[in-house]
PDBQT receptor file of N, H, CA, C and O in Angstrom, charges set to zero:
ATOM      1  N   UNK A   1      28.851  25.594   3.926  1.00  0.00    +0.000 N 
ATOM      2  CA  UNK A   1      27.801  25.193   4.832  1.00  0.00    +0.000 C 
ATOM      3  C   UNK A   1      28.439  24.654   6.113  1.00  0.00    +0.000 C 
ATOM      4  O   UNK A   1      29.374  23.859   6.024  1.00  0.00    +0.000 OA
ATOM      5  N   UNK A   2      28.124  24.923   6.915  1.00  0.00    +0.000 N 
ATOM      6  H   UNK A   2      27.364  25.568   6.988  1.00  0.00    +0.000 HD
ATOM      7  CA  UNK A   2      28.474  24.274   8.290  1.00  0.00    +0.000 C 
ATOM      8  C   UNK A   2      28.177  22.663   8.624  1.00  0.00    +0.000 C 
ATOM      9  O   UNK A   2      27.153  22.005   8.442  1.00  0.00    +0.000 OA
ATOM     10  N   UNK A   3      29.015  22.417   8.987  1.00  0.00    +0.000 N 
ATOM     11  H   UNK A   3      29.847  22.951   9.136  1.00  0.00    +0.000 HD
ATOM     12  CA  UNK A   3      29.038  21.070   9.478  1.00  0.00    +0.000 C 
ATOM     13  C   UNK A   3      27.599  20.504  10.384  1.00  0.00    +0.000 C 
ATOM     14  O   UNK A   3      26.775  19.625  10.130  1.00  0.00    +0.000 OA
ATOM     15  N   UNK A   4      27.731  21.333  11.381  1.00  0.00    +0.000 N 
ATOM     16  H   UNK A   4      28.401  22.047  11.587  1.00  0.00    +0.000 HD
ATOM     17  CA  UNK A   4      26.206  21.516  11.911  1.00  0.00    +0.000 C 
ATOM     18  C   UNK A   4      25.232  21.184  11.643  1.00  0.00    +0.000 C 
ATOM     19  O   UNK A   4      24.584  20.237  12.090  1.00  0.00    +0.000 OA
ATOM     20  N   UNK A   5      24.894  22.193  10.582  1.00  0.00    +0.000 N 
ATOM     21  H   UNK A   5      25.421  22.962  10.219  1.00  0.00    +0.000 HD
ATOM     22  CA  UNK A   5      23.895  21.883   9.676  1.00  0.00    +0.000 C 
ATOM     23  C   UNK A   5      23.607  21.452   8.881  1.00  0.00    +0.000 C 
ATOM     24  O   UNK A   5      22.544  21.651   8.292  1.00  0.00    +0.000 OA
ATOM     25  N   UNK A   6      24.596  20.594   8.547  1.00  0.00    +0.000 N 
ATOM     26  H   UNK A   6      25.459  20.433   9.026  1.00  0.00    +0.000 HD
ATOM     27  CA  UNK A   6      24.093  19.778   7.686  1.00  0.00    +0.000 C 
ATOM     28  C   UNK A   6      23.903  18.446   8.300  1.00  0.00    +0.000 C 
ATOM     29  O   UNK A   6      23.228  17.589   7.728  1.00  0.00    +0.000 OA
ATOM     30  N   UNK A   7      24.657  18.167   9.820  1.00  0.00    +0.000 N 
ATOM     31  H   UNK A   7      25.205  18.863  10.285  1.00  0.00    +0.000 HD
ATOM     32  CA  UNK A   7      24.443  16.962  10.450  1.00  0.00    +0.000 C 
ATOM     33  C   UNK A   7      22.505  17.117  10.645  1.00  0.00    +0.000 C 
ATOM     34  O   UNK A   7      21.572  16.386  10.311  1.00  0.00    +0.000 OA
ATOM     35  N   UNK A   8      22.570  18.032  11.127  1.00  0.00    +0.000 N 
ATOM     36  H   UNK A   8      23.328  18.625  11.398  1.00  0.00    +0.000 HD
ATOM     37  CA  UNK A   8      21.018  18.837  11.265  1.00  0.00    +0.000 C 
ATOM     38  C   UNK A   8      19.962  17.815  10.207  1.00  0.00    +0.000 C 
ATOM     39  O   UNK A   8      19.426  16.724  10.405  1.00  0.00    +0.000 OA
ATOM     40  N   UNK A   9      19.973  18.674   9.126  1.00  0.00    +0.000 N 
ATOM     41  H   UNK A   9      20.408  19.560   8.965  1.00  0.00    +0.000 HD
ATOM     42  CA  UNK A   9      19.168  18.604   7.986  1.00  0.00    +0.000 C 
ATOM     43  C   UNK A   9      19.429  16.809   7.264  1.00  0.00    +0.000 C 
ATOM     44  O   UNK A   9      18.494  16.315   6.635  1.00  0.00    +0.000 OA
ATOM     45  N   UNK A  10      20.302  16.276   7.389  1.00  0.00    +0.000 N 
ATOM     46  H   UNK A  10      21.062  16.678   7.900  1.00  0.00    +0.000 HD
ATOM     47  CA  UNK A  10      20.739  14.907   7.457  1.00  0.00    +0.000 C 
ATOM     48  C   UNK A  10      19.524  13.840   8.575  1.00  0.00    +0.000 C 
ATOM     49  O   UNK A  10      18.729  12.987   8.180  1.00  0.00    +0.000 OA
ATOM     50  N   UNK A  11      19.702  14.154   9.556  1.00  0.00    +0.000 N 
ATOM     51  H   UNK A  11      20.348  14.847   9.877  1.00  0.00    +0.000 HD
ATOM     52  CA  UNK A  11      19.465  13.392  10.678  1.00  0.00    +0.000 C 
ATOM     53  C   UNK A  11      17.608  14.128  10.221  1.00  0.00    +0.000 C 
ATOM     54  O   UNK A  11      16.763  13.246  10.377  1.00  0.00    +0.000 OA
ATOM     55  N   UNK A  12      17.215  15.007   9.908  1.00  0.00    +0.000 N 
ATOM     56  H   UNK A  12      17.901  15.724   9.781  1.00  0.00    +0.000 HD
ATOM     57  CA  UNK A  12      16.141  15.367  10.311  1.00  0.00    +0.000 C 
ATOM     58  C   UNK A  12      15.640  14.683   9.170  1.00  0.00    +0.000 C 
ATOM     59  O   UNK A  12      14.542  14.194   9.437  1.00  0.00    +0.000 OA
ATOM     60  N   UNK A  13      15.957  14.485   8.161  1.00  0.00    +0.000 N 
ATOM     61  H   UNK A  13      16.848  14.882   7.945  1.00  0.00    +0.000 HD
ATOM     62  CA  UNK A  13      15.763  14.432   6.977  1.00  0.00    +0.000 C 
ATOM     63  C   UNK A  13      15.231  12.440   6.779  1.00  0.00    +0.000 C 
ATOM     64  O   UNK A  13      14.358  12.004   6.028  1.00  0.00    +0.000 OA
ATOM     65  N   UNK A  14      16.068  11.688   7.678  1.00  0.00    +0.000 N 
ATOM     66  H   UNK A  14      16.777  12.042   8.289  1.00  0.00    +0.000 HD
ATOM     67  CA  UNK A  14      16.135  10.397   7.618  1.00  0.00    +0.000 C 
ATOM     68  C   UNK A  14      15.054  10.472   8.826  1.00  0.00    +0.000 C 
ATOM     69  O   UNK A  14      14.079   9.870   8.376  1.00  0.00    +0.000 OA
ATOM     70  N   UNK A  15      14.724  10.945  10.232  1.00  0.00    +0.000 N 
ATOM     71  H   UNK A  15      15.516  11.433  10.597  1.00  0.00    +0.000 HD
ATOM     72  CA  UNK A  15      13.847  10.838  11.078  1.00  0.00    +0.000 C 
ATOM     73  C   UNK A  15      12.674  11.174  10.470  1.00  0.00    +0.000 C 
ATOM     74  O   UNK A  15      11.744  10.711  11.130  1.00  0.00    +0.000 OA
ATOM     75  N   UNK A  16      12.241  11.860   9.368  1.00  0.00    +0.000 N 
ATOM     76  H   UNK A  16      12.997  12.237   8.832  1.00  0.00    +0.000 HD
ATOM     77  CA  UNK A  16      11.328  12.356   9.448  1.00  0.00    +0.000 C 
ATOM     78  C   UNK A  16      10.631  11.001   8.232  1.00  0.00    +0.000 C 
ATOM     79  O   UNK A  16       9.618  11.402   7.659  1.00  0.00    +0.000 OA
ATOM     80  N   UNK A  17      11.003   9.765   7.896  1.00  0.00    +0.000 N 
ATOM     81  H   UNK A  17      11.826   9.439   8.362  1.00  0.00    +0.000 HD
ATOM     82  CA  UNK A  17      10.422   8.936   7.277  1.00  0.00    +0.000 C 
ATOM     83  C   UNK A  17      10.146   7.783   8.460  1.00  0.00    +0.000 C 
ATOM     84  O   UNK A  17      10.971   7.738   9.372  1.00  0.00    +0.000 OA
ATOM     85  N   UNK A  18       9.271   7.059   8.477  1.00  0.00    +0.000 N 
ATOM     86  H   UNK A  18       8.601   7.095   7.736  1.00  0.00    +0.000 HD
ATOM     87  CA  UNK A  18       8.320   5.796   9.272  1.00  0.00    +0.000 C 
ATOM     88  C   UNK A  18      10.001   4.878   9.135  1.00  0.00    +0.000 C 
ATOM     89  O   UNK A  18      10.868   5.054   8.279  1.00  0.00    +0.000 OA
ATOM     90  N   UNK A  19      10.004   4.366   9.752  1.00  0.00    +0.000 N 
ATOM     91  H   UNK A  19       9.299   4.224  10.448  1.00  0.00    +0.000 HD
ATOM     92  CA  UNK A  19      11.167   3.285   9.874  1.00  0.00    +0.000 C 
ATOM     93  C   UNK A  19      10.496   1.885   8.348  1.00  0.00    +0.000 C 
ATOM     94  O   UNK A  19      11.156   1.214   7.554  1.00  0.00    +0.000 OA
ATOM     95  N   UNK A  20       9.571   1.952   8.483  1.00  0.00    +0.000 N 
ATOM     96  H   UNK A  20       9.035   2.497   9.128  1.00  0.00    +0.000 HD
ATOM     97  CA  UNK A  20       9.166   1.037   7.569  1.00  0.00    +0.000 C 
ATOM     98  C   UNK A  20       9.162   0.822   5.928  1.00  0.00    +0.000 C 
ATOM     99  O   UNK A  20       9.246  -0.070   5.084  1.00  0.00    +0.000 OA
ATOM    100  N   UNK A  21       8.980   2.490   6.078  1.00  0.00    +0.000 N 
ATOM    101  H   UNK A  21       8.911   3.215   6.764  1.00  0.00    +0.000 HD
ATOM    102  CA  UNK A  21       9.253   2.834   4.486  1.00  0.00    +0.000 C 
ATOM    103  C   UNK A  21      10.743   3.151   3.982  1.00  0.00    +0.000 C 
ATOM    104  O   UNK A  21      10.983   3.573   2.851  1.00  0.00    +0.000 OA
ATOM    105  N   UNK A  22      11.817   2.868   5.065  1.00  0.00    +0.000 N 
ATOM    106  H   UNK A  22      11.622   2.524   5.984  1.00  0.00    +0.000 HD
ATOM    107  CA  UNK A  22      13.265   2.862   4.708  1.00  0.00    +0.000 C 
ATOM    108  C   UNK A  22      13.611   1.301   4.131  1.00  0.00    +0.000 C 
ATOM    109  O   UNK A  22      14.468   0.939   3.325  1.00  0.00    +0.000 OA
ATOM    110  N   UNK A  23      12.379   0.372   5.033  1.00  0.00    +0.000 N 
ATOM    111  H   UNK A  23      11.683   0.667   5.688  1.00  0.00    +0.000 HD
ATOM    112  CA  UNK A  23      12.805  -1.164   4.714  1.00  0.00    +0.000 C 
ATOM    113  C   UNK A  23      11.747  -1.689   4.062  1.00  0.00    +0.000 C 
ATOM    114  O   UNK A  23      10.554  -1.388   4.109  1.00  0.00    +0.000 OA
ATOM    115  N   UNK A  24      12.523  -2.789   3.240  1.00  0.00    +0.000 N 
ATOM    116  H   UNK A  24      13.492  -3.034   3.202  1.00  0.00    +0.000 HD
ATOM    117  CA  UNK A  24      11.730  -3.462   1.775  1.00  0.00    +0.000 C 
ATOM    118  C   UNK A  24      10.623  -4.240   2.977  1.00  0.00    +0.000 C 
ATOM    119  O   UNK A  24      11.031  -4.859   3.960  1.00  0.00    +0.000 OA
ATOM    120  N   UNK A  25       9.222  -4.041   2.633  1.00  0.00    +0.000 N 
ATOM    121  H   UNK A  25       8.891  -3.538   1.834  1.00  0.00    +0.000 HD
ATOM    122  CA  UNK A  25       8.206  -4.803   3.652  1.00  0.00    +0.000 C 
ATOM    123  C   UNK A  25       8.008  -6.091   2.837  1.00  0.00    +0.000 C 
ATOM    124  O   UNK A  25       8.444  -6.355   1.717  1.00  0.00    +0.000 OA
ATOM    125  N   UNK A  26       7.298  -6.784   3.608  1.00  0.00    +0.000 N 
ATOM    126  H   UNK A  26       6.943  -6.569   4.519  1.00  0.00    +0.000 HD
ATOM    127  CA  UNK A  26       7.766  -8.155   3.434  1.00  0.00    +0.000 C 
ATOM    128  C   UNK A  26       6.223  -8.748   2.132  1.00  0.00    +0.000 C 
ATOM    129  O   UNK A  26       6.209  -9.666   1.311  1.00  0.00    +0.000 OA
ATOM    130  N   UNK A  27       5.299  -7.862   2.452  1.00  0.00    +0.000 N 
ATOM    131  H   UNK A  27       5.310  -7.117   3.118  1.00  0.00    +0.000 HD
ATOM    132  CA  UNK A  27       3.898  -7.314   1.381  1.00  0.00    +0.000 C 
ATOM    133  C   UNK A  27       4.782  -7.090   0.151  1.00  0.00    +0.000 C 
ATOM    134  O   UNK A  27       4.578  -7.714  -0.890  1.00  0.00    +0.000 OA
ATOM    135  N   UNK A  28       5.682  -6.270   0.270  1.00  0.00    +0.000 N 
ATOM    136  H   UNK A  28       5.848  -5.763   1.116  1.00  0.00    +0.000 HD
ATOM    137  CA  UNK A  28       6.048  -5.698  -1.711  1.00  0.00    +0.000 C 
ATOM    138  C   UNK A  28       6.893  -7.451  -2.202  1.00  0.00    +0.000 C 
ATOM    139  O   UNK A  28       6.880  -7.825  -3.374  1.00  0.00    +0.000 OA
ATOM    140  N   UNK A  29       7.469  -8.194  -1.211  1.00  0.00    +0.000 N 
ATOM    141  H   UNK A  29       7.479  -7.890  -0.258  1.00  0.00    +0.000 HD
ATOM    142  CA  UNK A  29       8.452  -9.351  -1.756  1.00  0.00    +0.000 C 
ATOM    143  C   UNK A  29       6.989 -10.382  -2.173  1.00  0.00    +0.000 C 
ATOM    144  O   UNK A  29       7.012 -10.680  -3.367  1.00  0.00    +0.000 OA
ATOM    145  N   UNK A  30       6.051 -10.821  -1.591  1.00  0.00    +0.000 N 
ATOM    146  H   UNK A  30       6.033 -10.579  -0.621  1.00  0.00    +0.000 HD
ATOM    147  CA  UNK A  30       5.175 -11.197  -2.157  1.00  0.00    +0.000 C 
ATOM    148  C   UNK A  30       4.927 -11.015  -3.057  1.00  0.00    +0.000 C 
ATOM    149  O   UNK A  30       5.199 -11.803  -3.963  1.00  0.00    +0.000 OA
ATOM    150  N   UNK A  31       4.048  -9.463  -3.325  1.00  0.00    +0.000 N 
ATOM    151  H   UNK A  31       3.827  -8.823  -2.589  1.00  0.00    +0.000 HD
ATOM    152  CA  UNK A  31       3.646  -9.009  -4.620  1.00  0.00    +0.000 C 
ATOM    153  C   UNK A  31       4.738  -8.855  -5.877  1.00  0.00    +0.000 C 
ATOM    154  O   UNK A  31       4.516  -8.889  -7.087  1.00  0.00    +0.000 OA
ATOM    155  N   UNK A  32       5.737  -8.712  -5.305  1.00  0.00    +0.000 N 
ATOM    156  H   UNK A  32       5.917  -8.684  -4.321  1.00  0.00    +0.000 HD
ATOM    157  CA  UNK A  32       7.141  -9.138  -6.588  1.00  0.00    +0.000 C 
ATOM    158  C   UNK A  32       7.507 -10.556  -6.795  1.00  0.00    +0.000 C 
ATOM    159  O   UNK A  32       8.468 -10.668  -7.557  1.00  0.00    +0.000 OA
ATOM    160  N   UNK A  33       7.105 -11.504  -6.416  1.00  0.00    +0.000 N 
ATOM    161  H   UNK A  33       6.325 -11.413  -5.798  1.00  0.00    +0.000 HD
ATOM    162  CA  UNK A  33       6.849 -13.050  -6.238  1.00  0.00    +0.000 C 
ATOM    163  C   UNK A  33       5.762 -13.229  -7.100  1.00  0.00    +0.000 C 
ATOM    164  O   UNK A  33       6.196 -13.391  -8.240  1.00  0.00    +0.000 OA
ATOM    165  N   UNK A  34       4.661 -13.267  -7.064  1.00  0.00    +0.000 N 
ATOM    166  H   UNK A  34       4.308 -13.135  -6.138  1.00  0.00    +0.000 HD
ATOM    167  CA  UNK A  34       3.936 -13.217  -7.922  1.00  0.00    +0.000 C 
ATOM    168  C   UNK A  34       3.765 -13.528  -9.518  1.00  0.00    +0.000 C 
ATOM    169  O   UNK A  34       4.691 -13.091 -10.202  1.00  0.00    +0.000 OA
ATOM    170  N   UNK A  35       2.972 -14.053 -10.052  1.00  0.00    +0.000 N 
ATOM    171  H   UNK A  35       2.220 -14.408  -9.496  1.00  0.00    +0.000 HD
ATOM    172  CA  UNK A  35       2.980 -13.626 -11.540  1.00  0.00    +0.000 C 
ATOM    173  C   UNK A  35       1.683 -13.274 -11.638  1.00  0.00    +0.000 C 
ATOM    174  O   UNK A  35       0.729 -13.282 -10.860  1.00  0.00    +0.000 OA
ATOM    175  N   UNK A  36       1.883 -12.904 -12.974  1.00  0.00    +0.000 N 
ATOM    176  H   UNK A  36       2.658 -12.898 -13.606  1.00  0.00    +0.000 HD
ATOM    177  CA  UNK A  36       0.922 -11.769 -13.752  1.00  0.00    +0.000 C 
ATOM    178  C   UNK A  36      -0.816 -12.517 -13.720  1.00  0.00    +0.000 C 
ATOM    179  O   UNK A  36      -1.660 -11.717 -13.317  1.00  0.00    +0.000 OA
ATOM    180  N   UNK A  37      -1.258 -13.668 -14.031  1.00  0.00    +0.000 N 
ATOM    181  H   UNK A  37      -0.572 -14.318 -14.358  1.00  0.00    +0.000 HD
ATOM    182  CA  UNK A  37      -1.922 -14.348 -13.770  1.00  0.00    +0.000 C 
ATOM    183  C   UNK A  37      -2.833 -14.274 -12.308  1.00  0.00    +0.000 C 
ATOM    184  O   UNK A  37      -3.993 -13.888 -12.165  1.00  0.00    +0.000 OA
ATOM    185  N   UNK A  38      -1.891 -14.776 -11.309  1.00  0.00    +0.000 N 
ATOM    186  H   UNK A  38      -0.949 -15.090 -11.425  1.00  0.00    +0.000 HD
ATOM    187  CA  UNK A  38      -2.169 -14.517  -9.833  1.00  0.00    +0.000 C 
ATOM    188  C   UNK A  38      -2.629 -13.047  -9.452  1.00  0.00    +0.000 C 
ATOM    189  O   UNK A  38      -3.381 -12.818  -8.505  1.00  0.00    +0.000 OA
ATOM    190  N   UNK A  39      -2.076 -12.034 -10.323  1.00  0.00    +0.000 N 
ATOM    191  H   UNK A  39      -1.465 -12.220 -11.092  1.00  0.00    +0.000 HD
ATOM    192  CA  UNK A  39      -2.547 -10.803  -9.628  1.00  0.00    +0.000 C 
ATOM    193  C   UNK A  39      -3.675 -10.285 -10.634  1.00  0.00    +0.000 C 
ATOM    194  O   UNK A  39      -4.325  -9.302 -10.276  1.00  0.00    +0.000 OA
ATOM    195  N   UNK A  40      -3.885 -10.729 -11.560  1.00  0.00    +0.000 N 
ATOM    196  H   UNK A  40      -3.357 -11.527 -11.851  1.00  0.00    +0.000 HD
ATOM    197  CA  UNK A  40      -4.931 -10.590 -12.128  1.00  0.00    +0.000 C 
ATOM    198  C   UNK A  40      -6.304 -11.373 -11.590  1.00  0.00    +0.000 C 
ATOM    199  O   UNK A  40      -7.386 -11.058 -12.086  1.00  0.00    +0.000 OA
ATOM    200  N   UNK A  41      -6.251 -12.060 -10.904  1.00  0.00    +0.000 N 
ATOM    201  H   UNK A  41      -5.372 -12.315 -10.502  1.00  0.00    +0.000 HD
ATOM    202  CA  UNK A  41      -7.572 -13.083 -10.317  1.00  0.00    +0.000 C 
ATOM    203  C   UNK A  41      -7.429 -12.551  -9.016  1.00  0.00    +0.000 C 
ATOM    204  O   UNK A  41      -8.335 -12.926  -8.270  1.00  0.00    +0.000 OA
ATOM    205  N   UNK A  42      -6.561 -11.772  -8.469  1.00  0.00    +0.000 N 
ATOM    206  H   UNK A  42      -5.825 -11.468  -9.074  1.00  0.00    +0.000 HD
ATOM    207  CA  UNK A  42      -6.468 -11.291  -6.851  1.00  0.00    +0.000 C 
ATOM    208  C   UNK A  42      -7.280  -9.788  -7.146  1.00  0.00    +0.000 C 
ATOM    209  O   UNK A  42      -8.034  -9.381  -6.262  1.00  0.00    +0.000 OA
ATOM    210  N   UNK A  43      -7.111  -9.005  -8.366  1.00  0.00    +0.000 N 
ATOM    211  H   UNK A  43      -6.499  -9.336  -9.084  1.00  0.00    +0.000 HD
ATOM    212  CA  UNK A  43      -8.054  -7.840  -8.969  1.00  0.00    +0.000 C 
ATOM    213  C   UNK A  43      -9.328  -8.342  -9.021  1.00  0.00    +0.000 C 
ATOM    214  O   UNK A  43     -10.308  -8.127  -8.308  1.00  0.00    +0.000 OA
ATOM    215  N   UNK A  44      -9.135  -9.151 -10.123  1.00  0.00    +0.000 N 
ATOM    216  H   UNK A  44      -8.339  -9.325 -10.702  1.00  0.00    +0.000 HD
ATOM    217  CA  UNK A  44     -10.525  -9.742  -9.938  1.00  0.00    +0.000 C 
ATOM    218  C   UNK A  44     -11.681 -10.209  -9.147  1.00  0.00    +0.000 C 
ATOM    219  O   UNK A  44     -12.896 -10.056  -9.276  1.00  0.00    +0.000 OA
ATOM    220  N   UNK A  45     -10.826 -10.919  -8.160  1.00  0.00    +0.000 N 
ATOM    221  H   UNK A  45      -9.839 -11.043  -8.055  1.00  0.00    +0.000 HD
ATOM    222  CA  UNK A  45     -11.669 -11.161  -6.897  1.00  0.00    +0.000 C 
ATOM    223  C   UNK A  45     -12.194  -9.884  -6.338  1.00  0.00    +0.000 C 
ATOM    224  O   UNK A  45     -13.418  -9.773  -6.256  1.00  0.00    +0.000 OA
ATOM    225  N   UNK A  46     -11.351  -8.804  -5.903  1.00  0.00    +0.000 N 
ATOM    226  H   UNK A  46     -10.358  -8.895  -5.970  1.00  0.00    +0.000 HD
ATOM    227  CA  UNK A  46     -11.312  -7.860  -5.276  1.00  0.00    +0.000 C 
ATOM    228  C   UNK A  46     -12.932  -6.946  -5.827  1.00  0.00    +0.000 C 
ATOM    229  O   UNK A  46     -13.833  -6.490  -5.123  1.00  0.00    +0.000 OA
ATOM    230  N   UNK A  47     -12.768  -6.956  -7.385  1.00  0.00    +0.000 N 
ATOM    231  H   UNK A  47     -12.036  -7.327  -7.956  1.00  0.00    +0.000 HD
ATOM    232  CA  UNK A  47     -13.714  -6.433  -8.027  1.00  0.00    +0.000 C 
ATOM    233  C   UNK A  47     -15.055  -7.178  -7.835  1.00  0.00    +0.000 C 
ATOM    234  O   UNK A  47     -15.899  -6.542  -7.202  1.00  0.00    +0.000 OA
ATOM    235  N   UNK A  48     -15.329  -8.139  -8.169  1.00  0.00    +0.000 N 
ATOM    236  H   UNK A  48     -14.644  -8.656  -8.683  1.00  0.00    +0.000 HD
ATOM    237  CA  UNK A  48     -16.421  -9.070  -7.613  1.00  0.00    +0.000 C 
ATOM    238  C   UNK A  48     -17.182  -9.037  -6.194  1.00  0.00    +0.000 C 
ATOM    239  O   UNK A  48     -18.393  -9.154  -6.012  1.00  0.00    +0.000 OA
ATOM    240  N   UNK A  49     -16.290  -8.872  -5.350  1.00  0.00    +0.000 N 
ATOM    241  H   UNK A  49     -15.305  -8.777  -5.498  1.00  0.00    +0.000 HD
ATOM    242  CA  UNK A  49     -16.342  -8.636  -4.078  1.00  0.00    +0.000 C 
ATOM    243  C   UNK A  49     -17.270  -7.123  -4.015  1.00  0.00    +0.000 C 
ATOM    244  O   UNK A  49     -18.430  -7.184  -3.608  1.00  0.00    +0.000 OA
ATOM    245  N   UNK A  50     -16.850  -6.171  -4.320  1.00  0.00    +0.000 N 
ATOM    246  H   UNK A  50     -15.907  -6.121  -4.651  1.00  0.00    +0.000 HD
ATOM    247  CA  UNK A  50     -17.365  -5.265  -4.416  1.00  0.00    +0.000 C 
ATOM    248  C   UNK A  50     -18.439  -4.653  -5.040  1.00  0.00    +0.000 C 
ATOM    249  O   UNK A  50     -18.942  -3.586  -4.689  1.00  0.00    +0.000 OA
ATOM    250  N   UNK A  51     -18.857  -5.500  -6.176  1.00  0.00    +0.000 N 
ATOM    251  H   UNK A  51     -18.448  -6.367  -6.461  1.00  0.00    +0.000 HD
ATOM    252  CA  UNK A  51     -19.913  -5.423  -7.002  1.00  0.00    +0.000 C 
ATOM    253  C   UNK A  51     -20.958  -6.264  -5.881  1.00  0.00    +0.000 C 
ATOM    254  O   UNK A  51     -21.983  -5.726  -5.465  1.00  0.00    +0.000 OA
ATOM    255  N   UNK A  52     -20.810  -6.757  -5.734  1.00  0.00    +0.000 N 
ATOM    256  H   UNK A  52     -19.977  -7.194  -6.072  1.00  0.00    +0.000 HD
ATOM    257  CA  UNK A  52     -21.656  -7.654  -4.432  1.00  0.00    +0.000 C 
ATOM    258  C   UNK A  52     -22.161  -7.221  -3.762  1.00  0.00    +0.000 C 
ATOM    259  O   UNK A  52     -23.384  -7.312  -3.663  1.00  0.00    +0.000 OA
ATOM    260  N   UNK A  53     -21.254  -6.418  -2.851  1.00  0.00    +0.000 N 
ATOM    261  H   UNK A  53     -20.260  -6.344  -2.932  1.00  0.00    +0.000 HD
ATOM    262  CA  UNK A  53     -21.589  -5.386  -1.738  1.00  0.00    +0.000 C 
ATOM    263  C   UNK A  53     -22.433  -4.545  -2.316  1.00  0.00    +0.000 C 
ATOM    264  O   UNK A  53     -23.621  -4.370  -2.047  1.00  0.00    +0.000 OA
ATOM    265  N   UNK A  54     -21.652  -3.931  -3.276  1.00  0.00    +0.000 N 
ATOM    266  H   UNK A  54     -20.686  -4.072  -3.494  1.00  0.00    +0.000 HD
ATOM    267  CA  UNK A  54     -22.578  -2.847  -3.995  1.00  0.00    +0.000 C 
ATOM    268  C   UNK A  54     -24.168  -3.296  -3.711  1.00  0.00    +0.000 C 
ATOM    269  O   UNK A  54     -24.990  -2.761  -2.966  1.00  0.00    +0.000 OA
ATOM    270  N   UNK A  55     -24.323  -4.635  -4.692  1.00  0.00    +0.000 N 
ATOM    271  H   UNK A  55     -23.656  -5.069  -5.296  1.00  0.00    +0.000 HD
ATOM    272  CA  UNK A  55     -25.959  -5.028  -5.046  1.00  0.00    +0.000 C 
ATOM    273  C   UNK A  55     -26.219  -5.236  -3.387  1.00  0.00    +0.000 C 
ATOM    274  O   UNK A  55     -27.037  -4.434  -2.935  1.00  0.00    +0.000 OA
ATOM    275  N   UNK A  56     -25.838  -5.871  -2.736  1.00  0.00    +0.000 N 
ATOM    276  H   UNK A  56     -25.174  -6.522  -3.103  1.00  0.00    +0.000 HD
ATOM    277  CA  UNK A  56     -26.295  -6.032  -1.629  1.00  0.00    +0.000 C 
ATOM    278  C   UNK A  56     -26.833  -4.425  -0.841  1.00  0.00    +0.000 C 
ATOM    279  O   UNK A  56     -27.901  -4.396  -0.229  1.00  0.00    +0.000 OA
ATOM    280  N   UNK A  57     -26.051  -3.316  -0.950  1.00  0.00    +0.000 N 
ATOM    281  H   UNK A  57     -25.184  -3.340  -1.448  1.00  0.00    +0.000 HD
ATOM    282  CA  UNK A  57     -26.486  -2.347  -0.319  1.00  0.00    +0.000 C 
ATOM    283  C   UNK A  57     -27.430  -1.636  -0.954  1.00  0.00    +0.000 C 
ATOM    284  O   UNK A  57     -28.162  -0.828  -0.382  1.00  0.00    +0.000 OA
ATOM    285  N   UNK A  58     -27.464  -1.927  -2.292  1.00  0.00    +0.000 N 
ATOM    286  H   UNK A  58     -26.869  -2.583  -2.756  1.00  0.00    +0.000 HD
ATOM    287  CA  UNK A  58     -28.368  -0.930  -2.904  1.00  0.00    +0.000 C 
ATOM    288  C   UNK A  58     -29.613  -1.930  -2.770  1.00  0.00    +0.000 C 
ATOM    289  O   UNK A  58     -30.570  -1.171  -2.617  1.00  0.00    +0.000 OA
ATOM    290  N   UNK A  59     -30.042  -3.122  -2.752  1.00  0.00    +0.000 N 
ATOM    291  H   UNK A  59     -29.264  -3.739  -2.877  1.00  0.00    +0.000 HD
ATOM    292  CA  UNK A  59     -31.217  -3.545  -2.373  1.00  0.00    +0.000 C 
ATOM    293  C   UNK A  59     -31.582  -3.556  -0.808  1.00  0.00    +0.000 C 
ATOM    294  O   UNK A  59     -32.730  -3.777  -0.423  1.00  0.00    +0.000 OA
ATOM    295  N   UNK A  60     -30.765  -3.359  -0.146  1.00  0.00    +0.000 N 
ATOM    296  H   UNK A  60     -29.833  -3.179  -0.459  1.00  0.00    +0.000 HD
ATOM    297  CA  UNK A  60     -31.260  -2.914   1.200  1.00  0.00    +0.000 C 
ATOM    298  C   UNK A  60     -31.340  -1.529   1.348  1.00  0.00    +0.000 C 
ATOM    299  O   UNK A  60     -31.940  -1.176   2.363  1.00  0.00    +0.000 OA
ATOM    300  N   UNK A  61     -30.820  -0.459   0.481  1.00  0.00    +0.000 N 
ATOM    301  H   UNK A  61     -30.333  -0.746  -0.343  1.00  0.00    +0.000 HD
ATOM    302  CA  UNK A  61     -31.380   0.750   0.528  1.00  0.00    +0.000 C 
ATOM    303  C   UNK A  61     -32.978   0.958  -0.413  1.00  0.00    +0.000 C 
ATOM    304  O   UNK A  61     -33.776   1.854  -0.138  1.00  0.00    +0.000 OA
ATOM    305  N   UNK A  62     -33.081   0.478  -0.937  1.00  0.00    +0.000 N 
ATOM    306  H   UNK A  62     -32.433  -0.250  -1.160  1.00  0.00    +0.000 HD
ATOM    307  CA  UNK A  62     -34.581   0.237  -1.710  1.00  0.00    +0.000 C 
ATOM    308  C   UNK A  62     -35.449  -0.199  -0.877  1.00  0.00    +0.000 C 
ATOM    309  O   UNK A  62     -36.370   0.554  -0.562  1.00  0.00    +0.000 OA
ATOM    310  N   UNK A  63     -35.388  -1.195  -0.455  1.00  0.00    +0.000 N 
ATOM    311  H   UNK A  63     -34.640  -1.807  -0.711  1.00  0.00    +0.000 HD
ATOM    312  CA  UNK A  63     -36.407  -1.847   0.162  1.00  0.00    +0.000 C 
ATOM    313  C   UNK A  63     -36.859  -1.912   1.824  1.00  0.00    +0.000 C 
ATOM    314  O   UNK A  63     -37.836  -2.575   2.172  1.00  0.00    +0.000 OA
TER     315      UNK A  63
């Protein structure tokens, strides 16, 4: 293979990812901080939240 091309396919290969997803974001060190507890009541919330909305939209689509 040529030197070339492989500098090529190298360089294209690393440009073609977001700069962000090469580096640990600072969101995943949180969520790896965490315990099991905490992210279970952060689901939870999340779910609640949404059941809410839900009732909330479906009685303003009824009525």
């Amino acid at each position: 293979m040529n030197k070339q091309t492989y500098d090529f396919k190298d360089r294209r290969k690393s440009s073609s990812k977001p700069r962000s997803f090469n580096e640990k974001r600072s969101d995943m060190v949180v969520i790896s901080k965490a315990n099991q507890a905490d992210l279970y009541m952060w689901c939870l919330t999340v779910a609640i939240s949404a059941a809410i909305v839900l009732v909330f939209l479906t009685v303003a689509l009824v009525s």
